[in-house]
C-alpha positions as CSV (number, residue, x, y, z in Angstrom):
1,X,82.2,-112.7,-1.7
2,X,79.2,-110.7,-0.6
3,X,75.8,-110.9,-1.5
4,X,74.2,-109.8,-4.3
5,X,72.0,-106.6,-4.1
6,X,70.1,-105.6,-7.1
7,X,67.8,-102.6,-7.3
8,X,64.9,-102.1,-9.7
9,X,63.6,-98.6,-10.7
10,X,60.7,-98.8,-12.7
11,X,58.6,-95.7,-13.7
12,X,57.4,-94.4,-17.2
13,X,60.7,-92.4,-18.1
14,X,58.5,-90.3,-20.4
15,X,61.2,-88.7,-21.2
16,X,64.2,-90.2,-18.8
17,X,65.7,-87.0,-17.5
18,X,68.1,-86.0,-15.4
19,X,66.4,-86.3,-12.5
20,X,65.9,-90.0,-12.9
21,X,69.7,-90.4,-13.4
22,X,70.9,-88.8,-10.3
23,X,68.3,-91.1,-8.9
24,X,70.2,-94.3,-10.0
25,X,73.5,-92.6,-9.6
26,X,72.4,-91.7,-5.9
27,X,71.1,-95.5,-5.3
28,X,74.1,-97.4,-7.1
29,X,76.5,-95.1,-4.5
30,X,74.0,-95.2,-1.2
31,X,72.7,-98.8,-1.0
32,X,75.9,-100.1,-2.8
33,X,73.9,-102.5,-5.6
34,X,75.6,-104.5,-8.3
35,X,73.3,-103.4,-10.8
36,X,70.3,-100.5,-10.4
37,X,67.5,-102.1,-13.6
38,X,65.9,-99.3,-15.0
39,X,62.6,-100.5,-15.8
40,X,60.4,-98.9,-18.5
41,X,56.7,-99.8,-18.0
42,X,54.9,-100.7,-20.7
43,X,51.7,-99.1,-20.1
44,X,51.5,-97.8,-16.8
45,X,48.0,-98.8,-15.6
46,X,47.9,-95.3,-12.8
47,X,48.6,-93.1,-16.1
48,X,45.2,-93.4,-17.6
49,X,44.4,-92.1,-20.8
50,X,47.8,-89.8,-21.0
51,X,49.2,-90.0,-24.6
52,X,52.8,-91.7,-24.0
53,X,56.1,-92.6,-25.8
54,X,55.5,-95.7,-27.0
55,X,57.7,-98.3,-24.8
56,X,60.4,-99.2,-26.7
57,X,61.0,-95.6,-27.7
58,X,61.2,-94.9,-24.0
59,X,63.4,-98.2,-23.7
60,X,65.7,-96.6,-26.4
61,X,65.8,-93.5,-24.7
62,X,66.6,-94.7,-21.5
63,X,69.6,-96.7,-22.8
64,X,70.9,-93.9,-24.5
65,X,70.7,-91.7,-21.4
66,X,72.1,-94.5,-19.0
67,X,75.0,-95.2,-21.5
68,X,78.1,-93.8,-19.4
69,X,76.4,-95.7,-16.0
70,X,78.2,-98.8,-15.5
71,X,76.4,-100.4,-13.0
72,X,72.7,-99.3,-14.9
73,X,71.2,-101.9,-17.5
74,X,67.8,-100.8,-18.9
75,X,65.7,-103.8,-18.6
76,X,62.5,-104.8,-21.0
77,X,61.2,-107.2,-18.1
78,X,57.7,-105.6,-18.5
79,X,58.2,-104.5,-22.0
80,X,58.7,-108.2,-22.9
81,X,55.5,-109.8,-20.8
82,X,53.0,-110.8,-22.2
83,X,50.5,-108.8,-20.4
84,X,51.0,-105.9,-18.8
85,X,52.3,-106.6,-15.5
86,X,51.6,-105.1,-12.0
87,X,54.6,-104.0,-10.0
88,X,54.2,-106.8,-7.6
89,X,54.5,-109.3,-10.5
90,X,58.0,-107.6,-11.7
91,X,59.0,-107.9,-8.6
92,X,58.3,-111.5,-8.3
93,X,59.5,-112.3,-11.2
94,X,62.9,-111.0,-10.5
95,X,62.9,-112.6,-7.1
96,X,62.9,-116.0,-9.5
97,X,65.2,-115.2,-11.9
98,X,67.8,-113.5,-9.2
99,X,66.9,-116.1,-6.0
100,X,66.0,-115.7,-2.9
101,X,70.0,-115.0,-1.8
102,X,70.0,-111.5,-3.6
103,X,68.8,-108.4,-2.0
104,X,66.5,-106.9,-3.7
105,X,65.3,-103.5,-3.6
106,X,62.8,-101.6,-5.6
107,X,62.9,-97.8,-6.0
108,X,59.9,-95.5,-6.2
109,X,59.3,-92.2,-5.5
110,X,57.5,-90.6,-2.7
111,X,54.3,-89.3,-4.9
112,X,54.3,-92.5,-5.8
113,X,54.7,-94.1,-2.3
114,X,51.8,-92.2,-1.2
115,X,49.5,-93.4,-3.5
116,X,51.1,-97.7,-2.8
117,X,47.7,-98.4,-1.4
118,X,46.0,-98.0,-4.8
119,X,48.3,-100.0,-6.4
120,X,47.2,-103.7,-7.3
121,X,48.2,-106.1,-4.0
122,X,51.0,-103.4,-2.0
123,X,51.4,-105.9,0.7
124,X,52.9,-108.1,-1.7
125,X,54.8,-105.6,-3.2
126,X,56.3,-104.4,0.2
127,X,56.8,-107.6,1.9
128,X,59.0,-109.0,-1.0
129,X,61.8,-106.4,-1.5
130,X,63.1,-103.4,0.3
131,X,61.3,-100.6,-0.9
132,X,63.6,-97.1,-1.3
133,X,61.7,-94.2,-1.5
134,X,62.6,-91.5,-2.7
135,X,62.1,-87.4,-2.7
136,X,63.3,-84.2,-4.0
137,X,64.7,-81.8,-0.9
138,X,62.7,-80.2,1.0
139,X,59.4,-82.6,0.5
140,X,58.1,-84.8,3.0
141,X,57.2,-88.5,2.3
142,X,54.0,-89.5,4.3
143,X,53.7,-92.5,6.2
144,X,50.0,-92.3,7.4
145,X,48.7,-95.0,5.1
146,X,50.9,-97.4,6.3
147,X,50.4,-100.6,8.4
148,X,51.8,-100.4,12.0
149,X,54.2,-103.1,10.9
150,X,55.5,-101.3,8.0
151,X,55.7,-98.2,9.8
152,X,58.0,-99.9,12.1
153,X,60.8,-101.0,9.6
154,X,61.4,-97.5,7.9
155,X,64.5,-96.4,7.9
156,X,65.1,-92.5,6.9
157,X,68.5,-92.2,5.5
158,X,67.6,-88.3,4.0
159,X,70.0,-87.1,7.2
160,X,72.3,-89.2,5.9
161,X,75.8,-88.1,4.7
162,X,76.2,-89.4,0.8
């Protein structure tokens, strides 16, 4: 038996779409995971002000959508904390409840990727789980604001048949 490898796509989902979908679809198939959680936020700190779904609409929508994905379970990690956690705290948490034996990975997108530095402790967040980033074709994901160590472990799969 191989080890476990769990992915975690968090994001608004405001509304789930498509897009978001093909995502899982395309990180269940690539990086071969067990089971993709789709992670609705709860209040996304970055989003400001924006009026949003409330999160268990959200939640319901994203279940709905994900119905006919077997290996996709929409998870209410952040909608059931108790304060609204930072991405580095999901991520931790996981790490407890799954162990230190189970890959982990944690999917973003390349807008968002850009921006890591901003977020609340990234160096956490990147040294505990393998980070997949993600991009529509044809759009470049910058590295610039990366650490020389960070720099050094990226692997570009986009050449990559699927």
């Amino acid at each position: 038996m191989g080890e476990t490898r769990i992915a975690a796509y968090g994001g608004t989902f405001d509304p789930i779409h498509n897009g978001h979908i093909e995502i899982a679809r395309a990180v269940v198939r690539n990086f071969d995971v067990d089971q993709l959680l789709l992670i609705p936020a709860c209040r996304p700190p970055h989003k400001g002000s924006k009026a949003i779904a409330g999160a268990y609409h959200r939640f319901t929508m994203a279940a709905l959508a994900t119905l006919d994905e077997a290996r996709v379970v929409v998870s209410t990690i952040e909608l059931d904390a108790p304060d609204r956690p930072y991405t580095f705290e999901t991520i931790e948490r996981l790490r407890n409840q799954f162990g230190l034996e189970t890959s982990l990975f944690f999917v973003m997108g390349a807008d968002s990727f850009e921006e890591i530095n901003t977020w609340r402790e990234p160096s956490r967040l990147i040294s505990s789980t393998n980070l997949i980033v993600v991009t529509r074709p044809g759009h470049d994901v910058g590295t610039s604001h990366l650490d020389a160590a960070y720099k050094s472990a990226i692997i570009d799969l986009r050449d990559r048949e699927s």
